[in-house]
C-alpha positions as CSV (number, residue, x, y, z in Angstrom):
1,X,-31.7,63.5,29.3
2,X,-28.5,61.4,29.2
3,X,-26.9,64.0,27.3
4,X,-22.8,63.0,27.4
5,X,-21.6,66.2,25.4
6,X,-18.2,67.4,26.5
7,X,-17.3,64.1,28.3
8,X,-15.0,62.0,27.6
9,X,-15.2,58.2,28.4
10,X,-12.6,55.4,28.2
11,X,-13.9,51.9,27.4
12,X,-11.4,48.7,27.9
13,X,-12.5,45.7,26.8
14,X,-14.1,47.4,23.4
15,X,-13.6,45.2,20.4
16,X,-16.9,42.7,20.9
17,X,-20.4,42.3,22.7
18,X,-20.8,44.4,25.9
19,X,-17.5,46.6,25.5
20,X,-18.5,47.1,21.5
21,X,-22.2,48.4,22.1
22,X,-21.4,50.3,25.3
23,X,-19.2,52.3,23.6
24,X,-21.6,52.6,20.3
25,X,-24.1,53.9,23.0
26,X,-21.6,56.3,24.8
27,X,-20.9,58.1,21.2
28,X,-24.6,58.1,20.4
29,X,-24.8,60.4,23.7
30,X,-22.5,62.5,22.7
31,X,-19.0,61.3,24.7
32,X,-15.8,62.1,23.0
33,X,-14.8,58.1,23.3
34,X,-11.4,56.2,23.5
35,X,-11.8,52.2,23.4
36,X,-8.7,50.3,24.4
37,X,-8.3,46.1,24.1
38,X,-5.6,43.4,24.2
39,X,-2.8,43.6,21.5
40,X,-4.1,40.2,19.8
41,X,-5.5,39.6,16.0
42,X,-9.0,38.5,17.2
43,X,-9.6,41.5,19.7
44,X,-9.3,44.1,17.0
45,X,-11.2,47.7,17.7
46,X,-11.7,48.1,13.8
47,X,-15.8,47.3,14.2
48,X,-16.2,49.1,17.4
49,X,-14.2,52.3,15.3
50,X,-16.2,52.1,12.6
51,X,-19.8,51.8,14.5
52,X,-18.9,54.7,16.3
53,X,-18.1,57.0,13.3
54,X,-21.2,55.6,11.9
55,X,-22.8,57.4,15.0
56,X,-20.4,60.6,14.2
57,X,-17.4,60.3,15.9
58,X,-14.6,58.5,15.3
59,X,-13.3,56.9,19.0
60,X,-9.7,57.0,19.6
61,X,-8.0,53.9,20.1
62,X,-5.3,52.4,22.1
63,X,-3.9,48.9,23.3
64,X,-4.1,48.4,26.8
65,X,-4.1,45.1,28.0
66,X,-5.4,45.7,32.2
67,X,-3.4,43.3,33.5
68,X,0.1,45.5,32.9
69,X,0.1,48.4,35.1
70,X,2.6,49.9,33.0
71,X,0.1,49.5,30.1
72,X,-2.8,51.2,32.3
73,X,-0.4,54.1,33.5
74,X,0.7,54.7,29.4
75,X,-2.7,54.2,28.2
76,X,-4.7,56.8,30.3
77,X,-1.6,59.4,29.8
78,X,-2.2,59.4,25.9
79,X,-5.8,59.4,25.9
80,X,-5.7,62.3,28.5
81,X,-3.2,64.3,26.1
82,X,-5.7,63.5,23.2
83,X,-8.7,64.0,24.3
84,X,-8.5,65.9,27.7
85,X,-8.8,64.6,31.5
86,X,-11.3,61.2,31.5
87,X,-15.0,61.6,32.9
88,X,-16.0,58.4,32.5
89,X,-14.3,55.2,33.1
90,X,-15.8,51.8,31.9
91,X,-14.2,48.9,33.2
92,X,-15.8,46.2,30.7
93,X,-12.7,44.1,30.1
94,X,-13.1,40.7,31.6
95,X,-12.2,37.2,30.9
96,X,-14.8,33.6,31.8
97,X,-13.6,30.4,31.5
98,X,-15.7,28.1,33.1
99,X,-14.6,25.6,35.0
100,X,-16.0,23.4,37.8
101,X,-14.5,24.2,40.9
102,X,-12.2,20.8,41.7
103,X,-10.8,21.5,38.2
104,X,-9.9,24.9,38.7
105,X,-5.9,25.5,38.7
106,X,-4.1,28.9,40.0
107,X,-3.4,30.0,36.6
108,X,-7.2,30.3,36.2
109,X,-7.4,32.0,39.3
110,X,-4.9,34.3,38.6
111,X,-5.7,35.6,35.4
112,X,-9.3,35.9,36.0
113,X,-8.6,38.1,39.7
114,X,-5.7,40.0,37.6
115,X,-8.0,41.0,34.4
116,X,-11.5,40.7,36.1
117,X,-10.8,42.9,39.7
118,X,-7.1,43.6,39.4
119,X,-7.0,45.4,35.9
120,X,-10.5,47.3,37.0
121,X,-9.1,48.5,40.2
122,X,-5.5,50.3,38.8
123,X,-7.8,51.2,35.7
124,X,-10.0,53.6,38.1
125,X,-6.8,54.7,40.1
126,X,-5.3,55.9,37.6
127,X,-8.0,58.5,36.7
128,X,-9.4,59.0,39.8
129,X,-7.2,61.8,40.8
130,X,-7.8,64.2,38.0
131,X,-11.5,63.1,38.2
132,X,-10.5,64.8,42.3
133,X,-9.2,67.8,41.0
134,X,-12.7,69.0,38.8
135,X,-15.0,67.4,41.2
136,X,-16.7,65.1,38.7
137,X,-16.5,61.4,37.6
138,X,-18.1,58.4,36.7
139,X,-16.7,54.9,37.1
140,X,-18.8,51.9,36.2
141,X,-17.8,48.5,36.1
142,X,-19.5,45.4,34.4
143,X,-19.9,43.1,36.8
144,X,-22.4,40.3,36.1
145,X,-25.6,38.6,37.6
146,X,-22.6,35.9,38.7
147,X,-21.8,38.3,41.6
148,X,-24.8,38.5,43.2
149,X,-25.7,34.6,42.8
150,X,-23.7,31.3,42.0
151,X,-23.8,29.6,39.0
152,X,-22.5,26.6,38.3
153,X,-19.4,25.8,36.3
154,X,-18.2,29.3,37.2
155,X,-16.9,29.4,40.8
156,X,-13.8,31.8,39.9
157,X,-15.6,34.3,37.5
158,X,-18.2,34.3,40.2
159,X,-15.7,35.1,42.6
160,X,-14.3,37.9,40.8
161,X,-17.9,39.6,40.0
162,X,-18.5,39.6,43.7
163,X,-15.3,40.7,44.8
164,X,-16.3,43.6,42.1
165,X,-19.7,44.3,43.9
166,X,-17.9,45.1,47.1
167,X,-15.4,47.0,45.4
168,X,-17.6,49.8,44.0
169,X,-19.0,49.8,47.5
170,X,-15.7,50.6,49.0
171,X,-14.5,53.0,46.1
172,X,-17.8,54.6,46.0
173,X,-18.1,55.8,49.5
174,X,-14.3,57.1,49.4
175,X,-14.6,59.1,46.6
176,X,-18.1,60.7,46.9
177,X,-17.0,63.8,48.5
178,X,-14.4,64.4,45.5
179,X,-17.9,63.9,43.2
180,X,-17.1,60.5,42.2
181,X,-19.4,58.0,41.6
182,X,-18.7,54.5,41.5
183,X,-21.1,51.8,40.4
184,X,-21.4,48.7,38.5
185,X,-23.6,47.0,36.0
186,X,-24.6,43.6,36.5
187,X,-26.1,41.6,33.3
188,X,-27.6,38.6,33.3
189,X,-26.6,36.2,30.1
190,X,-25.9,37.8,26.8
191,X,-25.0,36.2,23.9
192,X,-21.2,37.3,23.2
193,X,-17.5,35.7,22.3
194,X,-17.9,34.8,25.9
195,X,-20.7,32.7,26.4
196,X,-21.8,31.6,23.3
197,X,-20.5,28.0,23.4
198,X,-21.9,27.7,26.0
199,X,-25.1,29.0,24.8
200,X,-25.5,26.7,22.0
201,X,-25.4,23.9,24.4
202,X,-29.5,23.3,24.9
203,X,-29.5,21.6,28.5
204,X,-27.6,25.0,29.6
205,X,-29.4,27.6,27.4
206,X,-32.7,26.0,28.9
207,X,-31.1,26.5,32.4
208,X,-30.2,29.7,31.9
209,X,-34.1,31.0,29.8
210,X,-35.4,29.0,33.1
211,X,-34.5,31.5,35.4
212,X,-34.9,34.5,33.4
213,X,-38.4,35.1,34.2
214,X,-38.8,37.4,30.8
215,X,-37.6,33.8,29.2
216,X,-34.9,35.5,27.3
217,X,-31.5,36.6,27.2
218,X,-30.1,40.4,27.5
219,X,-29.1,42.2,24.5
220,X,-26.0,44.4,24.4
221,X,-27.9,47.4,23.6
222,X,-29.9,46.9,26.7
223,X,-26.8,46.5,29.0
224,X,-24.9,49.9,27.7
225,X,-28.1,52.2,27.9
226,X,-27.9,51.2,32.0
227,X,-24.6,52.0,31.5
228,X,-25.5,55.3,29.8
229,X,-27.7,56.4,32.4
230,X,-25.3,55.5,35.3
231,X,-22.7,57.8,33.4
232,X,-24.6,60.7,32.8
233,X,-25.8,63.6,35.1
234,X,-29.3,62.5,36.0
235,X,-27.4,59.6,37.8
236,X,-25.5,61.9,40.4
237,X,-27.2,60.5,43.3
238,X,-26.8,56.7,42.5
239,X,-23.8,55.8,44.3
240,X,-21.9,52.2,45.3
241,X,-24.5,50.7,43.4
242,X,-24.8,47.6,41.8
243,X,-27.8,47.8,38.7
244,X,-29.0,44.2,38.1
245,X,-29.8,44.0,34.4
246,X,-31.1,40.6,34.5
247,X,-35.0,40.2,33.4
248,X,-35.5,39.5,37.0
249,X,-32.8,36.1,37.6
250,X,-32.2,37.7,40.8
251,X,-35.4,38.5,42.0
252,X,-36.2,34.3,43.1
């Protein structure tokens, strides 16, 4: 079961945490993979590369930063003429920067909207229509826990994982009939670049175990196996979906 042979899958956002072990998991199952991050010193893909050789295949790897159409348009062109026409998309690249919501400024806005939803949205148009002409595809997009509740500190990044929740919704329903499917994974806390400052502060970390009813956070492994199975061919009948991978936060 899960058996990715003869895919290929794109994963943005691949140089740390979620990106990193989703597309470590996506190599383990057999995908041809191609990772893709900002052009910046700290995002390198040369861990994510070498994990994934260290699972037997080497991914391809290319800068695309989501927030450039021009980028997106180049980036999926090249990886097509490397590895062949994409079968699974993983829209993992996102940005949080909390912020109470009387502090926020447009900039914020902006650039979370514009990398978060934005950068997903022209990601999956611009393989959608070759996944259209072979009747197969798989888009999945991380959205978060923060999408389906509020939490505070985070009113934009919140805003932007719900906006994503509706968005496979949408997507999903228009591109069944082509044998798309379009669905989204939705994590609860996991200790990454992104929140671990935060993490390390106790009154928050004790919010945060408080409402996880299994009392502790998500690992990254755990989020890119639901990510596995929503890619793979057992999953053809899941569809404008949103998986909560949460230990239960939004169950109460």
């Amino acid at each position: 079961m899960f058996n990715l042979a003869g895919r290929t899958a794109v994963v943005t956002g691949a140089s740390t945490g979620l990106g990193q072990a989703i597309a470590v998991a996506l190599t383990k199952a057999g995908a041809r993979v191609a990772i893709t991050n900002r052009s910046e010193p700290s995002l390198s893909l040369d861990e994510t590369a070498a994990l994934c050789a260290a699972q037997g295949a080497a991914p391809t790897t290319r800068t695309i930063d989501v927030r450039d159409l021009a980028q997106i348009t180049t980036g999926v062109a090249t990886i097509t003429a490397e590895l062949g026409p994409i079968d699974i998309l993983v829209n993992n690249a996102g940005i949080n920067r909390p912020r109470p919501g009387l502090e926020v400024g447009v900039d914020e806005w902006d650039d979370h909207f514009n990398t978060n939803v934005r950068g997903g949205f022209f990601c999956a148009q611009a393989v959608a229509p070759t996944m259209i002409e072979r009747g197969f595809g798989r888009v999945i997009f991380i959205s978060s826990q923060s999408g389906l509740v509020g939490i505070p500190g985070q009113p934009v990044y919140c805003a932007t994982k719900g906006a994503i929740v509706n968005l496979v919704r949408t997507l999903g329903v228009e591109w069944a009939q082509h044998g798309i499917t379009v669905n989204s994974v939705a994590p609860t806390f996991v200790e990454t670049n992104l929140t671990r400052e935060r993490l390390q502060q106790p009154e928050f970390r004790a919010f945060v175990l408080g409402k996880i009813p299994s009392g502790r956070l998500a690992t990254p492994e755990e989020i890119a196996h639901a990510v596995v199975y929503l890619a793979s061919d057992e999953a053809a009948m899941v569809n404008c979906v949103t998986l909560p991978v949460d230990g239960g936060w939004t169950a109460w």
